[in-house]
C-alpha positions, 0 to 999 in steps of 0.5 A: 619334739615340739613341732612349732617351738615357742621361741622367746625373742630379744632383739634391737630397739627403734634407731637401731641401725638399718643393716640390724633393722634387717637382721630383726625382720628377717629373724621374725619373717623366718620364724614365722614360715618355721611355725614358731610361736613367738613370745616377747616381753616388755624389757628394759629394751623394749619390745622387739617391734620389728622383729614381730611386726615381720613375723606378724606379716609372715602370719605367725604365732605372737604373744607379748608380756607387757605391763598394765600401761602398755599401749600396744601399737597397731602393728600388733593389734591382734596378737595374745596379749598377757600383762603383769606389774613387775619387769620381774613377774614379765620375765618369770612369764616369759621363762614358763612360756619359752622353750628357748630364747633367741637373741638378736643383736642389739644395745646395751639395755638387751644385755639386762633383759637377757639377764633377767629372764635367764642368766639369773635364774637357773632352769630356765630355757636355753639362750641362743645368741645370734652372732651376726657381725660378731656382736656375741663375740665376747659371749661366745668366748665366756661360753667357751672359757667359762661356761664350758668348764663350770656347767654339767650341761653348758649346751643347755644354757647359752650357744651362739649360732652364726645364722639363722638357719644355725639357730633353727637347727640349734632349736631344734637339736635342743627340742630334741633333747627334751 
């Protein structure tokens, strides 16, 4: 089992409300006392600036994937920084690299990174969605009435954790694993 796991992490965009602000500090400021290394690429949604701005904080382990014209803000000035052109060639750096993406909630646009970094693309690292106020609830059943059904190793590809302590331990059953 890998001790400090590198987590790719999706989270909310700048206006998210205050209560999901929270979430996303918390989810940084957590993996970080964790020991995860954490990776972020520059989406559709954008980078998840809270969530690592917290973990930076926290002094954890961040590398980001953005694209050439990126401008990386100061609150994030000393992390690794890797660029690639394309949202596609981001995402296929983003899948090397995690040994599981954590999901947070967030808006609409977070549903397309989700896609393009794992659900399209088999073999890639195991999704975990946090369902704080329910926000996966859906996911949560197509995990159950589809995914359940139609994989050998539905575990392997999409859960959806309650908490963040729920998560962690998802991580670290599925680290286990391998």
């Amino acid at each position: 089992m890998a001790s400090s796991p590198t987590i790719a992490v999706f989270s909310g965009i700048v206006g998210a409300h205050a209560n999901r602000a929270q979430v996303f500090a918390q989810a940084g400021s957590f993996f970080a006392r964790k020991g995860a290394h954490l990776v972020a690429v520059e989406g559709v949604a954008g980078l998840p600036l809270t969530t690592l701005s917290a973990a930076r904080t926290a002094h954890g382990h961040i590398e980001i994937v953005v694209s050439p014209r990126f401008e990386v803000p100061k609150a994030l000035a000393e992390v690794t920084v890797t660029r690639a052109v394309t949202l596609d060639e981001r995402m296929a750096l983003l899948r090397q690299k995690a040994d599981v993406i954590a999901v947070l909630p967030g808006a609409l646009p977070l549903a397309n990174d989700l896609y393009q970094s794992s659900l399209r693309n088999p073999g890639a690292p195991p999704v975990i969605l946090l369902n704080h106020e329910n926000a996966f609830e859906v996911l949560r059943g197509f995990v159950v009435d589809v995914l359940v059904h139609n994989h050998p190793n539905p575990d392997r590809v999409m859960q959806v954790a309650d908490s963040l302590d729920d998560m962690w331990n998802r991580i670290q059953r599925l680290l286990a694993q391998n």
